[in-house]
NUVEXTI-661877 format. One record per atom (N, C-alpha, C): residue in three letters; atom name; z, y, x. Coordinates in steps of 0.05 Angstrom, whole numbers, plus 5000, padded with zeros to 4 digits. Layout:
<pts>
PT  type  atom     w     v     u
PT   ALA    CA     Z     Y     X
...
</pts>
This chain:
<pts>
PT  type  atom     w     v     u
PT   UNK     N  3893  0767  2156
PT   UNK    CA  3884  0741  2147
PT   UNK     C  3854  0740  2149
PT   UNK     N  3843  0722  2154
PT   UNK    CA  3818  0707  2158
PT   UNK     C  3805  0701  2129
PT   UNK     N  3783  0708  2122
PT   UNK    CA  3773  0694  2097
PT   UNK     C  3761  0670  2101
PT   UNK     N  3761  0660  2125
PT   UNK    CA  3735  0636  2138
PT   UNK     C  3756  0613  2128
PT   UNK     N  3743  0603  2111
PT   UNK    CA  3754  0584  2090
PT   UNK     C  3772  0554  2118
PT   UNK     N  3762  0559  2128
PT   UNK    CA  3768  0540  2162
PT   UNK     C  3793  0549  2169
PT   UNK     N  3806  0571  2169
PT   UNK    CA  3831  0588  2173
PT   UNK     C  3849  0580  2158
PT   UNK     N  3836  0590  2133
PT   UNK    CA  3858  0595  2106
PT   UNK     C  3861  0555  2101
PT   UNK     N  3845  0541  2108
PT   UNK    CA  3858  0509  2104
PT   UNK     C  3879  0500  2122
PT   UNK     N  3876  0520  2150
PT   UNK    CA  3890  0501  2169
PT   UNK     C  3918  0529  2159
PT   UNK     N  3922  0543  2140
PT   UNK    CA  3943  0557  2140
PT   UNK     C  3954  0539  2114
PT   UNK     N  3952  0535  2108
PT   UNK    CA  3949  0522  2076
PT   UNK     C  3967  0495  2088
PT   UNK     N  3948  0485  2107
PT   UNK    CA  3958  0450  2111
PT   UNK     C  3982  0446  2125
PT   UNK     N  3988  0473  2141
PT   UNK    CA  4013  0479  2158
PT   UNK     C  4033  0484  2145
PT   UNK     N  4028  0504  2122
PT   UNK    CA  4051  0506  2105
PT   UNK     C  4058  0486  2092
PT   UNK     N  4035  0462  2077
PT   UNK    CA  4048  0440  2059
PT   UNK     C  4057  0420  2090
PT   UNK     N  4056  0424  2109
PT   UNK    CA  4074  0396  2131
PT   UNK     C  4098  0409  2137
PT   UNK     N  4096  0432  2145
PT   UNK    CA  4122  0445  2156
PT   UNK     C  4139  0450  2140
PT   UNK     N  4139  0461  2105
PT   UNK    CA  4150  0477  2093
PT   UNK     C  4151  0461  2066
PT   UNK     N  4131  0457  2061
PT   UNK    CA  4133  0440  2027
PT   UNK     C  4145  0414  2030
PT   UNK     N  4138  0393  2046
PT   UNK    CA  4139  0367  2043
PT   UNK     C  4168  0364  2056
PT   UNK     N  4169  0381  2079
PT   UNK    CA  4206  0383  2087
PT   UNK     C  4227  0385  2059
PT   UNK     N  4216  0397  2049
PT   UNK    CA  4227  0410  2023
PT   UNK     C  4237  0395  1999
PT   UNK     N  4221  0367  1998
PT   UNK    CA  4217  0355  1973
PT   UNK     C  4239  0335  1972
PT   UNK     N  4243  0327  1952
PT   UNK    CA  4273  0317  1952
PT   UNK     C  4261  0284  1963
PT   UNK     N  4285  0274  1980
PT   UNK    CA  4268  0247  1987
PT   UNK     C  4262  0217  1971
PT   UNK     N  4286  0223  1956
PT   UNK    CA  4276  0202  1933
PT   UNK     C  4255  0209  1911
PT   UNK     N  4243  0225  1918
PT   UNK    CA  4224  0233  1898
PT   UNK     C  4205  0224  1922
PT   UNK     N  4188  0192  1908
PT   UNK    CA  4172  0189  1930
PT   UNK     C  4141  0193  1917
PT   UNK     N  4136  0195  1890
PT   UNK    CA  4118  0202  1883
PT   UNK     C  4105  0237  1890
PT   UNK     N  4115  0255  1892
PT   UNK    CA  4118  0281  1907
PT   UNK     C  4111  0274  1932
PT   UNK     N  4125  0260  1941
PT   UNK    CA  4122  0253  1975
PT   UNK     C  4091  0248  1981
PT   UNK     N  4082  0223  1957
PT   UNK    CA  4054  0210  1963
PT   UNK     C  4039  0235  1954
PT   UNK     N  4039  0253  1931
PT   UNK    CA  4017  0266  1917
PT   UNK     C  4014  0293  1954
PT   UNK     N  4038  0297  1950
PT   UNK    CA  4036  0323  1981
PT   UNK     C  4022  0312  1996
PT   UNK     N  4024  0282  2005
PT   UNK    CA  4009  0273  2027
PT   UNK     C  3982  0271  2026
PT   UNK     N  3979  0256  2000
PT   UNK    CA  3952  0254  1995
PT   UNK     C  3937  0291  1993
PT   UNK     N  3952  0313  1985
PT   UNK    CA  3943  0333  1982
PT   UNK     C  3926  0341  2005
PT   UNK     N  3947  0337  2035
PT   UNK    CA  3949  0341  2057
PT   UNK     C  3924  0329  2071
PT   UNK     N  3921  0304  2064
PT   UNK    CA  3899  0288  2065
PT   UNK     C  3873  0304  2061
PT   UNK     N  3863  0303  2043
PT   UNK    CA  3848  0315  2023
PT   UNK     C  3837  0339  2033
PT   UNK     N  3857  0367  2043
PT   UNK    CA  3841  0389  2064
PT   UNK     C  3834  0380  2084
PT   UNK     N  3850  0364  2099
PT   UNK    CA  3839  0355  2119
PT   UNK     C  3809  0349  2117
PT   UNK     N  3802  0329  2108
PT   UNK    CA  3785  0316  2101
PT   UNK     C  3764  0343  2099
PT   UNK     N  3771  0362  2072
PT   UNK    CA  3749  0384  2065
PT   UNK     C  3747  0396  2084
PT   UNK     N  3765  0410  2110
PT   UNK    CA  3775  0425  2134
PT   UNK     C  3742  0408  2150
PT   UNK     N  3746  0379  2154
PT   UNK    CA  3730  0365  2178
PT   UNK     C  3705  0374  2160
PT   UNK     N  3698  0371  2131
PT   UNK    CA  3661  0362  2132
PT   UNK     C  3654  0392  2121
PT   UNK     N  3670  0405  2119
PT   UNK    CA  3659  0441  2111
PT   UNK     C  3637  0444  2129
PT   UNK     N  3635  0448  2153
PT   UNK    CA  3619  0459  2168
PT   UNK     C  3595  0436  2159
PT   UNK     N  3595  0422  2151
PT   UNK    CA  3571  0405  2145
PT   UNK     C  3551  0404  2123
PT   UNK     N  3574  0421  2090
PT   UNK    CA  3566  0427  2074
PT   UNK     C  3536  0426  2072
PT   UNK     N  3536  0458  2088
PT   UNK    CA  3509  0471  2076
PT   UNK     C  3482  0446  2084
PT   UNK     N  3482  0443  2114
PT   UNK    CA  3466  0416  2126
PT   UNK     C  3461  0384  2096
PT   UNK     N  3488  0383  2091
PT   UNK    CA  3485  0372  2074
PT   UNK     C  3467  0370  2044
PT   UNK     N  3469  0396  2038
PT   UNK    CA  3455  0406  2007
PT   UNK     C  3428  0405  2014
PT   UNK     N  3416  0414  2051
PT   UNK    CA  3389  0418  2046
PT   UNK     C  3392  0388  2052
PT   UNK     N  3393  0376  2060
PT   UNK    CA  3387  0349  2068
PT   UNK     C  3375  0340  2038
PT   UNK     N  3406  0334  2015
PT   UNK    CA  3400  0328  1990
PT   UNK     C  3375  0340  1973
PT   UNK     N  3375  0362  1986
PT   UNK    CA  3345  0375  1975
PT   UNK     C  3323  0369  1975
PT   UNK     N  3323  0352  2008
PT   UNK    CA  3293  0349  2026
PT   UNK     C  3293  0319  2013
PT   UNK     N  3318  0302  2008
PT   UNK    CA  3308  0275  1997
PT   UNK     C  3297  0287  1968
PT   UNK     N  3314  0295  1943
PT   UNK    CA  3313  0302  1919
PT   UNK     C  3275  0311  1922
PT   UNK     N  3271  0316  1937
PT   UNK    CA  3239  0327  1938
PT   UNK     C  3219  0309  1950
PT   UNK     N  3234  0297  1968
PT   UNK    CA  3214  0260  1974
PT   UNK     C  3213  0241  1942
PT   UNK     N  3235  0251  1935
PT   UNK    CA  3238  0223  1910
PT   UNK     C  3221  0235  1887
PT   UNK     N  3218  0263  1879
PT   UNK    CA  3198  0272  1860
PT   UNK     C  3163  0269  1862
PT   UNK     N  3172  0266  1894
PT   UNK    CA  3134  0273  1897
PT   UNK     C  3129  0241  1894
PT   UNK     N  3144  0217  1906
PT   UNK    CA  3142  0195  1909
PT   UNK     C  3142  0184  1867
PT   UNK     N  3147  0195  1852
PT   UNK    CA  3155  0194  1825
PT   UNK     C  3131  0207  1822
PT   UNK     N  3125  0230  1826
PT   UNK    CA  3105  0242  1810
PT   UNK     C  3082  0222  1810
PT   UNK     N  3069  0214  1841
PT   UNK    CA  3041  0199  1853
PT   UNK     C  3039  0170  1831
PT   UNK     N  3068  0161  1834
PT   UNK    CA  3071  0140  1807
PT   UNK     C  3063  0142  1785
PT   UNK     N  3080  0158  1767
PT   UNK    CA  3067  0171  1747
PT   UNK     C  3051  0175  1741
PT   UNK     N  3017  0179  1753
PT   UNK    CA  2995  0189  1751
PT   UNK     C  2978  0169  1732
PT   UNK     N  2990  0137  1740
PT   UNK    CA  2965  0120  1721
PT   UNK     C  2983  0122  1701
PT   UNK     N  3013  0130  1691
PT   UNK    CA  3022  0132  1665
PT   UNK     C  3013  0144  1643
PT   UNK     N  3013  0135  1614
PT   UNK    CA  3010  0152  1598
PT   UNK     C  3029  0168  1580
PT   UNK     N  3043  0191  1597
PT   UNK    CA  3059  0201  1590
PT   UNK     C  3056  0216  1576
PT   UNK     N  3066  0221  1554
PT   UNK    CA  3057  0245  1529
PT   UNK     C  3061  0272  1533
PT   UNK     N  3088  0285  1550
PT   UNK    CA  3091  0300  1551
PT   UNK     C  3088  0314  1582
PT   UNK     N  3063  0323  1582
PT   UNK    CA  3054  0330  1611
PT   UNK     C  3063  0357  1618
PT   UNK     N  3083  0369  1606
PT   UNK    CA  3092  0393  1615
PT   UNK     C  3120  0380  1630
PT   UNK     N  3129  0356  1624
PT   UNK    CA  3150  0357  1645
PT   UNK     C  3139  0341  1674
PT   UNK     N  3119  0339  1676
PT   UNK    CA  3108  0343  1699
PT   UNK     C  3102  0366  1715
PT   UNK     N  3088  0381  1695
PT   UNK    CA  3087  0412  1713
PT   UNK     C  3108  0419  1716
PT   UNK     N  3142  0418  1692
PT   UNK    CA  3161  0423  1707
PT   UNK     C  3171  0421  1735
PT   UNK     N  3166  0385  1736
PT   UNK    CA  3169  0370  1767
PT   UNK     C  3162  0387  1779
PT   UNK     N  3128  0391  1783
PT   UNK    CA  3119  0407  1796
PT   UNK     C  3131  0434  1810
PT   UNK     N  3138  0450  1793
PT   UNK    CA  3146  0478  1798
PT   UNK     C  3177  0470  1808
PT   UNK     N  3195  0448  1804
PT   UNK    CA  3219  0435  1819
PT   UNK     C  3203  0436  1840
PT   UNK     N  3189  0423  1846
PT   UNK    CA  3184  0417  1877
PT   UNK     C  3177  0448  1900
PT   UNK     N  3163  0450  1889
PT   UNK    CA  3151  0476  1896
PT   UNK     C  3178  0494  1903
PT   UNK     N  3191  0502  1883
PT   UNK    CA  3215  0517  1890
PT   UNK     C  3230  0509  1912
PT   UNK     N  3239  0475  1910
PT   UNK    CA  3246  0468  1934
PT   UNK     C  3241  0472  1957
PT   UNK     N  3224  0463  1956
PT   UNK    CA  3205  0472  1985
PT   UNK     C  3204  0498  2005
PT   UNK     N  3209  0520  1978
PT   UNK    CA  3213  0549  1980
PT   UNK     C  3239  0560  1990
PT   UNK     N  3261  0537  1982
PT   UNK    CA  3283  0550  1988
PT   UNK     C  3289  0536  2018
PT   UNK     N  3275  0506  2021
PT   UNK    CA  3277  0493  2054
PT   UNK     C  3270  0519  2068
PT   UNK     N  3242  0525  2059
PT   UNK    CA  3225  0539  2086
PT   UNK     C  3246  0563  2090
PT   UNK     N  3260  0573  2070
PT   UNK    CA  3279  0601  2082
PT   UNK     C  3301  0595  2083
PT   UNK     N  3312  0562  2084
PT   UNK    CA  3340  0560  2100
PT   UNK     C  3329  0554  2130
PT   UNK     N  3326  0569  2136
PT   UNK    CA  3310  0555  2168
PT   UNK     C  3336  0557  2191
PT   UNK     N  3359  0570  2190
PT   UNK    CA  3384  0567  2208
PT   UNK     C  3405  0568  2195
PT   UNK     N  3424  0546  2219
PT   UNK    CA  3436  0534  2207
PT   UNK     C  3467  0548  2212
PT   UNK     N  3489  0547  2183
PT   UNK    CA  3511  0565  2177
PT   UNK     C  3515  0568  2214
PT   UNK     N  3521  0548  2231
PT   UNK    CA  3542  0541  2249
PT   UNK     C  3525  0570  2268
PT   UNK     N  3500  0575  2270
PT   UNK    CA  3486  0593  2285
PT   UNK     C  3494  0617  2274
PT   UNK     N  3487  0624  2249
PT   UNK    CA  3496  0646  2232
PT   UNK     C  3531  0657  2247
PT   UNK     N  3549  0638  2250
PT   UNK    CA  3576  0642  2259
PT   UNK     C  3583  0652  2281
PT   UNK     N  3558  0634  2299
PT   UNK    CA  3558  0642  2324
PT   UNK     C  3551  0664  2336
PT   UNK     N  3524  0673  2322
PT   UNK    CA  3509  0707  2322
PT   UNK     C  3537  0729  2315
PT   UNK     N  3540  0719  2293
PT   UNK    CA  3559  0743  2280
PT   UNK     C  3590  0746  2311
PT   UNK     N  3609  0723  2321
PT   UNK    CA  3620  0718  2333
PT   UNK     C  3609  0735  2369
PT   UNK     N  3584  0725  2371
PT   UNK    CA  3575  0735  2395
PT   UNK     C  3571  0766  2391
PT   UNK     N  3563  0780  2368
PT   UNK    CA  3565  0804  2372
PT   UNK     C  3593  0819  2365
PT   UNK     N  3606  0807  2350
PT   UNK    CA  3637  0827  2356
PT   UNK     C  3639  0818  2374
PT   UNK     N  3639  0807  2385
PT   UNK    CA  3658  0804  2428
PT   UNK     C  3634  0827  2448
PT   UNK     N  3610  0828  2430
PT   UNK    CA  3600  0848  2454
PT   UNK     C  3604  0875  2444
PT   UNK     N  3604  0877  2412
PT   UNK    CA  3607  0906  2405
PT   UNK     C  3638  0911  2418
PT   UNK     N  3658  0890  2424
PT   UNK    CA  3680  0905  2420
PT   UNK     C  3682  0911  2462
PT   UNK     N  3663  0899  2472
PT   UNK    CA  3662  0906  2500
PT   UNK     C  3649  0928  2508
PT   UNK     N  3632  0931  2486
PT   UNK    CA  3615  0957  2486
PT   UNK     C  3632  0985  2478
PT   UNK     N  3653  0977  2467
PT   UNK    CA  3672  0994  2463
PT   UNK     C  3695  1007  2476
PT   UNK     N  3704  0991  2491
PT   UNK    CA  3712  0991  2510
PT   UNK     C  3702  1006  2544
PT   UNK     N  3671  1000  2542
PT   UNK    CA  3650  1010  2562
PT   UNK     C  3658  1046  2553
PT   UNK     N  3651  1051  2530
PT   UNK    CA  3655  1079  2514
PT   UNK     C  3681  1097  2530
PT   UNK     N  3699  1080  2518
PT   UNK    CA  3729  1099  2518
PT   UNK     C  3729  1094  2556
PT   UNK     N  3713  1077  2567
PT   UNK    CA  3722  1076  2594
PT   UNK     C  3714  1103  2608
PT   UNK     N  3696  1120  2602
PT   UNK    CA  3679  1141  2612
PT   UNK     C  3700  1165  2616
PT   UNK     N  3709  1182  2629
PT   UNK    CA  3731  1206  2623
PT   UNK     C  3722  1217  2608
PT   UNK     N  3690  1225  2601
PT   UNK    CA  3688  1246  2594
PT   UNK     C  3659  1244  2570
PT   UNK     N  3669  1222  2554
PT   UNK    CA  3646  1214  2539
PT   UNK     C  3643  1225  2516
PT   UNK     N  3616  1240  2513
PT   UNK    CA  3609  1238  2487
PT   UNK     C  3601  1231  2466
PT   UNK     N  3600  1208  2472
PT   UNK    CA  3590  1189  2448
PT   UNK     C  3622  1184  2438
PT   UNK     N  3645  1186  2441
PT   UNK    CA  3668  1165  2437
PT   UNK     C  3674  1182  2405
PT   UNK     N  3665  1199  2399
PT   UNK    CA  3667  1214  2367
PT   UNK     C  3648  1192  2351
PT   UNK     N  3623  1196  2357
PT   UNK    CA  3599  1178  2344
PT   UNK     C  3607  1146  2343
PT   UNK     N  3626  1135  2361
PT   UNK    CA  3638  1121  2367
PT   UNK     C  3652  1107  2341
PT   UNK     N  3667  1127  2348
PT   UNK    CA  3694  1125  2325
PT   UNK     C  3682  1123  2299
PT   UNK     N  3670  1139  2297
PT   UNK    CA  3655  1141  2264
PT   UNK     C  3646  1125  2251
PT   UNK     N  3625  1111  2279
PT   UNK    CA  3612  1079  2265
PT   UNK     C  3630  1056  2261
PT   UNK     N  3647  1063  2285
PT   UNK    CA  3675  1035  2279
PT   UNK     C  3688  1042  2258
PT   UNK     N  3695  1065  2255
PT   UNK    CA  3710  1067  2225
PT   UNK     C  3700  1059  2196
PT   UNK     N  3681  1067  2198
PT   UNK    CA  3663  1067  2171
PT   UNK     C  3656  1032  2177
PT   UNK     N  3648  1023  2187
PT   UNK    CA  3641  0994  2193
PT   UNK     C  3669  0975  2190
PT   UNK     N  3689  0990  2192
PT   UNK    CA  3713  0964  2179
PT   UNK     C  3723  0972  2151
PT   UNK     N  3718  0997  2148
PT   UNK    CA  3726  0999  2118
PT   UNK     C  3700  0986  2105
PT   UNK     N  3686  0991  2105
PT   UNK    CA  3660  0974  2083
PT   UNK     C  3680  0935  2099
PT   UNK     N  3681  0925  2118
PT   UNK    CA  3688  0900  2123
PT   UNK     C  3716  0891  2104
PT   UNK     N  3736  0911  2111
PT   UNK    CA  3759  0912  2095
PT   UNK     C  3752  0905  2063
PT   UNK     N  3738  0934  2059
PT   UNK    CA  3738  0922  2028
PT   UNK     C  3723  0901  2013
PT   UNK     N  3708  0882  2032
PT   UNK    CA  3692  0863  2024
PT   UNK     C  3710  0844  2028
PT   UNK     N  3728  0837  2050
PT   UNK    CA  3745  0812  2055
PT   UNK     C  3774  0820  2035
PT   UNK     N  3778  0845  2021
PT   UNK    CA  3796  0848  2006
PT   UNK     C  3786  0840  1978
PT   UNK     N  3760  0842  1973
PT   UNK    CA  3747  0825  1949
PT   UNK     C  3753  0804  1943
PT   UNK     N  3741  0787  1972
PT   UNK    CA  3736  0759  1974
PT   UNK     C  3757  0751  1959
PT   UNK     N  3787  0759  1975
PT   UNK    CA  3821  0751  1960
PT   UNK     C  3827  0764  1942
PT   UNK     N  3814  0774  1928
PT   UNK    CA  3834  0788  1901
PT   UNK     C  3845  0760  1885
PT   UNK     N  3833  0745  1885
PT   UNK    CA  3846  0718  1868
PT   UNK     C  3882  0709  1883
PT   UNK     N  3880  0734  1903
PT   UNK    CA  3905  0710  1917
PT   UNK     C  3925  0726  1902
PT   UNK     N  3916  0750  1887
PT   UNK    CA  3936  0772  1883
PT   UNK     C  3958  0791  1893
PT   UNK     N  3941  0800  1913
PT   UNK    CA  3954  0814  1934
PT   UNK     C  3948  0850  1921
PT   UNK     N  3935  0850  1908
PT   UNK    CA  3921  0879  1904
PT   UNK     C  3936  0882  1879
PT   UNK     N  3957  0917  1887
PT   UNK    CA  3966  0925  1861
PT   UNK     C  3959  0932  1844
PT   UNK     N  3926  0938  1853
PT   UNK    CA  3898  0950  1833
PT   UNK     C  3873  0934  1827
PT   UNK     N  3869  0911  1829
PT   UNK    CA  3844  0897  1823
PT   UNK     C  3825  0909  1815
PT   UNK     N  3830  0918  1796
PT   UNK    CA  3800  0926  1784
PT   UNK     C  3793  0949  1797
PT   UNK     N  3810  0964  1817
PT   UNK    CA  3794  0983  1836
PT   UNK     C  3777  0966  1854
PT   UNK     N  3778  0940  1860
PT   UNK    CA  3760  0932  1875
PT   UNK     C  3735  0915  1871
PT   UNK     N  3716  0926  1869
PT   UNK    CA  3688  0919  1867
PT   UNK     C  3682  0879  1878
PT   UNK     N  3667  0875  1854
PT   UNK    CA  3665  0850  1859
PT   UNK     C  3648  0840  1885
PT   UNK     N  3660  0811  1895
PT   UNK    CA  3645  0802  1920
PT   UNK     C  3615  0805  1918
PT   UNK     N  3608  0797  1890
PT   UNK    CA  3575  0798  1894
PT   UNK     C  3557  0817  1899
PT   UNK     N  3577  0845  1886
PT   UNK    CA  3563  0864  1883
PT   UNK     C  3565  0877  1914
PT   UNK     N  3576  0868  1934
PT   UNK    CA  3584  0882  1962
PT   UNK     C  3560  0871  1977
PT   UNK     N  3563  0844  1976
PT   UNK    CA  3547  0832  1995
PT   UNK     C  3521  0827  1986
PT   UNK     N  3504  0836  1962
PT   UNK    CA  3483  0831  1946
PT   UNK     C  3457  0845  1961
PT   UNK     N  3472  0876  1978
PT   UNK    CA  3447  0887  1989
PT   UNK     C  3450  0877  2012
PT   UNK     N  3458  0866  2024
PT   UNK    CA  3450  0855  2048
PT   UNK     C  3430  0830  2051
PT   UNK     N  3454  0810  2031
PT   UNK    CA  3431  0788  2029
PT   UNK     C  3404  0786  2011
PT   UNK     N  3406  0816  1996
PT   UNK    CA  3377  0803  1984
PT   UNK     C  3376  0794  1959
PT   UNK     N  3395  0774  1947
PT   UNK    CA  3395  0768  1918
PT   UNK     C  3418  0786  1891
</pts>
């Protein structure tokens, strides 16, 4: 299974057309409309997902035109409480901080990650092609160790689906992916 939320909708939407809605009794037309509308509905989340993130900074970059355009106003006011201006302030500022380090965008991120498994796994292939290679131990090692750390992070992600006879043997998503990204 796929954790790429894009997967798990179009598995999701296949099962409620093929399998649920076949299912439902036909005079039950309120069932009929709520499945449809359900059906609707991923769809919908399925098309503007990839747009999300584009979205939030967008709302960010206005949310930060409309404070500074508020603040410059503000200035002949006599507002009493000039600490929620410096608040503004340090809003803005932060903003700004988190634009300047979203600088690429998810769909690139997908594509990088996508373009290198198709070359690592050609590069792999280059390996085992040799008769008499010695790298294909050092090989193995890094591919191994590199899907178990993958495994148990995309087995995180789903513990909610409850597939794991042990949950609490598995370490939370945040705490997996925390040294990589940084926060």
């Amino acid at each position: 299974m796929d954790i790429r939320p894009v997967f798990q909708l179009q598995t999701v939407i296949k099962s409620l057309k093929d399998v649920i809605v076949p299912a439902l009794e036909n005079d039950n037309k309120l069932a009929h409309e709520q499945a449809n509308l359900s059906i609707a509905m991923l769809n919908l989340v399925q098309e503007k997902l990839p747009l999300w993130y584009r979205f939030d900074c967008d709302e960010l970059t206005r949310f930060i035109e409309l404070a500074e355009k508020l603040q410059e106003q503000s200035k002949s006011l006599k507002i009493a409480d000039r600490t929620l201006l410096k608040d503004l302030d340090s809003c803005i500022d932060a903003g700004r901080d988190v634009l300047s380090r979203a600088k690429a965008d998810p769909s690139e991120l997908l594509d990088v990650n996508f373009n290198l498994r198709e070359k690592i796994g050609k590069l792999i292939k280059c390996v085992y092609a040799e008769p008499s290679n010695e790298n294909i131990k050092g090989t193995e090692t890094a591919v191994i160790a590199h899907a178990k750390e993958q495994l148990i992070r995309e087995r995180s992600w789903l513990i909610a689906q409850g597939w794991e006879s042990d949950p609490s043997s598995i370490p939370a998503i945040e705490s997996l992916i925390e040294t990589v990204s940084g926060r």
